[in-house]
Every structure is written in C-alpha cells, then in structure tokens.
C-alpha positions as CSV (number, residue, x, y, z in Angstrom):
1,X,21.7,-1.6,16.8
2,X,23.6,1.4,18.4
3,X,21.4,3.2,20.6
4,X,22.3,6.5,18.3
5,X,20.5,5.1,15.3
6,X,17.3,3.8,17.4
7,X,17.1,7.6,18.8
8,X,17.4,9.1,15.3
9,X,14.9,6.0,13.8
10,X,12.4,7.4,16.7
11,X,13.3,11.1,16.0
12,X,12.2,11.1,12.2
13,X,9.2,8.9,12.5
14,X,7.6,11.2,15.4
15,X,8.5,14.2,13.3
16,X,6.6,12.3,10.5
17,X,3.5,11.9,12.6
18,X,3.8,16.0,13.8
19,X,3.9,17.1,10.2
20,X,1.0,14.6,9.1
21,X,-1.0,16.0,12.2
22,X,-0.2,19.7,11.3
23,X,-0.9,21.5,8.1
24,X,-0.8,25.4,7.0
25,X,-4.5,27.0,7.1
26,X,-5.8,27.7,4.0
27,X,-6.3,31.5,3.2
28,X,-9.5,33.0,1.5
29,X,-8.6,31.4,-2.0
30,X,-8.5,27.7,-0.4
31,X,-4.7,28.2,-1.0
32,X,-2.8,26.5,1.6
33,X,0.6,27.6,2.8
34,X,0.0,31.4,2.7
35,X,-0.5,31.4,6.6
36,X,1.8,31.0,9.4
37,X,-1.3,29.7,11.2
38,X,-1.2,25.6,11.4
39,X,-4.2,23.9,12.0
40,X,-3.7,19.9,13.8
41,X,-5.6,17.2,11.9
42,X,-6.2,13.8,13.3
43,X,-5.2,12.5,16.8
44,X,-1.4,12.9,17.3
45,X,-0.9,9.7,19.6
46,X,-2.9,7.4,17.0
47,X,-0.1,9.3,14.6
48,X,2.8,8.6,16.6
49,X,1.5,4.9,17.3
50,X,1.3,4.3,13.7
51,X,4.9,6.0,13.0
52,X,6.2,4.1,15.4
53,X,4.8,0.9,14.8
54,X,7.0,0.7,11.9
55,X,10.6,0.7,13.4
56,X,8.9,-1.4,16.8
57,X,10.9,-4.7,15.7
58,X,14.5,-3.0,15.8
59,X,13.4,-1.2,19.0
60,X,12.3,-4.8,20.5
61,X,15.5,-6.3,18.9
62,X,17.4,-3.8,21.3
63,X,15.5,-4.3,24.2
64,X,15.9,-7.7,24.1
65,X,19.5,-7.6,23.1
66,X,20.0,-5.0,26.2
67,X,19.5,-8.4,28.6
C-alpha cells in the first residue's frame, strides 16, 4: 500500500474517534447543536484505539512489507 493512502486511512479514522469523543452542548431546550460550546465524551485514546484497530492489518501489511 502507498504510504499516502495509509496516512489518509489514519487521518479519517482519528478524525472519526475526535468527533465520537466531541459533541455540541445542549442548550436550555435539550436541543443540541445550538452552541459553539463542545463538550468530550468518553476517553479519546480508548477512541482512537478502537478507530484504529480497524485499518491495523494494512498498517502491519506495510510494516512488514517495509523489511
């Protein structure tokens, strides 16, 4: 695999696990969105573990093919 499409396969999946981790505050009405405040939920490295977990085998693919 080209080391391009590795970095944009790690790219998207730890901007997956940022946007799982943060989410707009709710305002007054339990609306959420209406606020530029963002509130984290979760534990971003168990996040990024799991997002990563699931393009590990082309990243150990490359690794090994690097030898």
């Amino acid at each position: 695999l080209a080391p391009r499409v590795l970095a944009a396969a790690v790219s998207a999946a730890a901007r997956v696990a940022v946007e799982s981790w943060i989410h707009p505050a709710e305002d007054a009405e339990g609306q959420g969105g209406a606020s530029l405040l963002v509130v984290p939920n979760g534990s971003l490295p168990d996040l990024l573990r799991e997002a990563l977990a699931s393009i590990s085998p082309a990243l150990k693919a490359a690794d090994r093919a690097s030898f």
